[in-house]
MARZA-357862 format. One record per residue (C-alpha): residue number from 1; residue in one letter; x, y, z. Coordinates in nm, 2 decimals. Layout:
// residues N
+-----+------+--------+--------+--------+
: seq : type :      X :      Y :      Z :
+-----+------+--------+--------+--------+
: NUM :    A :      X :      Y :      Z :
...
+-----+------+--------+--------+--------+
END
This chain:
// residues 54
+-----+------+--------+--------+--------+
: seq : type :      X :      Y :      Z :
+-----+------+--------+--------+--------+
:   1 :    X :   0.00 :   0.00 :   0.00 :
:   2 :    X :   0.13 :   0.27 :  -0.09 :
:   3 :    X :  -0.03 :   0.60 :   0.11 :
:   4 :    X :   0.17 :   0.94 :   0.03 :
:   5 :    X :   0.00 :   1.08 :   0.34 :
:   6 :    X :  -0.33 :   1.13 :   0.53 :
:   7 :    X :  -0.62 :   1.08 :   0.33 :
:   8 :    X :  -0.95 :   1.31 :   0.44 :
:   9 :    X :  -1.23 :   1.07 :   0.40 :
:  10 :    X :  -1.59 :   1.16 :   0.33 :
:  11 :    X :  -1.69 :   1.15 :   0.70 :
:  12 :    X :  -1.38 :   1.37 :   0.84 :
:  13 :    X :  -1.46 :   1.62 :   0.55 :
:  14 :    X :  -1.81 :   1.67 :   0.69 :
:  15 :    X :  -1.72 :   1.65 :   1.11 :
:  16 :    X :  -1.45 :   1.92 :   1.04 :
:  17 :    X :  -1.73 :   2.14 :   0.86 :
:  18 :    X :  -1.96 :   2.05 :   1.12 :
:  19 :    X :  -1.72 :   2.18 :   1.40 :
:  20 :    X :  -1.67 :   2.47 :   1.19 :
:  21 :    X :  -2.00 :   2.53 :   1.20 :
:  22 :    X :  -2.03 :   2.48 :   1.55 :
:  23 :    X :  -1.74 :   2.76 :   1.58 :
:  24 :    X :  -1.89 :   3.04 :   1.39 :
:  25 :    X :  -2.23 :   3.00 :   1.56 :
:  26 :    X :  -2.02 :   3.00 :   1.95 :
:  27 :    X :  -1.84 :   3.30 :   1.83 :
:  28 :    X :  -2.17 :   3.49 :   1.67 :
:  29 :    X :  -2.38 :   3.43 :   2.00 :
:  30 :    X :  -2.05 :   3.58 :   2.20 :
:  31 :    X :  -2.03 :   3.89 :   2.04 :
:  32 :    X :  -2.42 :   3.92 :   2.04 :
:  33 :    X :  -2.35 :   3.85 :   2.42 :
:  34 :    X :  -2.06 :   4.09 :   2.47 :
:  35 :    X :  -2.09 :   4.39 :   2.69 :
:  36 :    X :  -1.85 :   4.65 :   2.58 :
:  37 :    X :  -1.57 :   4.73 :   2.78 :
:  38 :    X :  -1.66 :   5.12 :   2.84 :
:  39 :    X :  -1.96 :   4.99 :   3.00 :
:  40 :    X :  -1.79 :   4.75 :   3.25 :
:  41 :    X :  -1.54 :   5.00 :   3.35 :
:  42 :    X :  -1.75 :   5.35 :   3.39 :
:  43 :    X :  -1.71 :   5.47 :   3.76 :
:  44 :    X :  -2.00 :   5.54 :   3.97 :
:  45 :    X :  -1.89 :   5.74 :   4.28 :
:  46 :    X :  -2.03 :   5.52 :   4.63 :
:  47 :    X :  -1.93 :   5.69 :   4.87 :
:  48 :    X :  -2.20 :   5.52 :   5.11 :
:  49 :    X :  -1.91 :   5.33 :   5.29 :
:  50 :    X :  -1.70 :   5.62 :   5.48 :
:  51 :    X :  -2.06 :   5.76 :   5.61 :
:  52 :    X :  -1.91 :   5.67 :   5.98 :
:  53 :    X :  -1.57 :   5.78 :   5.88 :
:  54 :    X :  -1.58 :   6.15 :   5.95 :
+-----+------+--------+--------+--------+
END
């Protein structure tokens, strides 16, 4: 037998598009899901915690 390499059958061929697939749709709903990072990061001023400080 003579095999020059690694031969891709029919079934490999379709489980790698599947998991391709599977990738594009997981990084879609992420970004759908993403909150952006100004949002996370904006400062509210609490300043409820040194009320018994002064």
């Amino acid at each position: 037998m003579g095999d020059d390499g690694p031969v891709e059958g029919r079934g490999e061929q379709i489980q790698r598009a599947e998991r391709e697939a599977a990738r594009q749709r997981l990084l879609a709903q992420a970004e759908a899901e993403r909150i952006p990072a100004e949002e996370t990061t904006r400062a509210v001023p609490d300043r409820r915690w040194r009320r018994g400080q002064r």
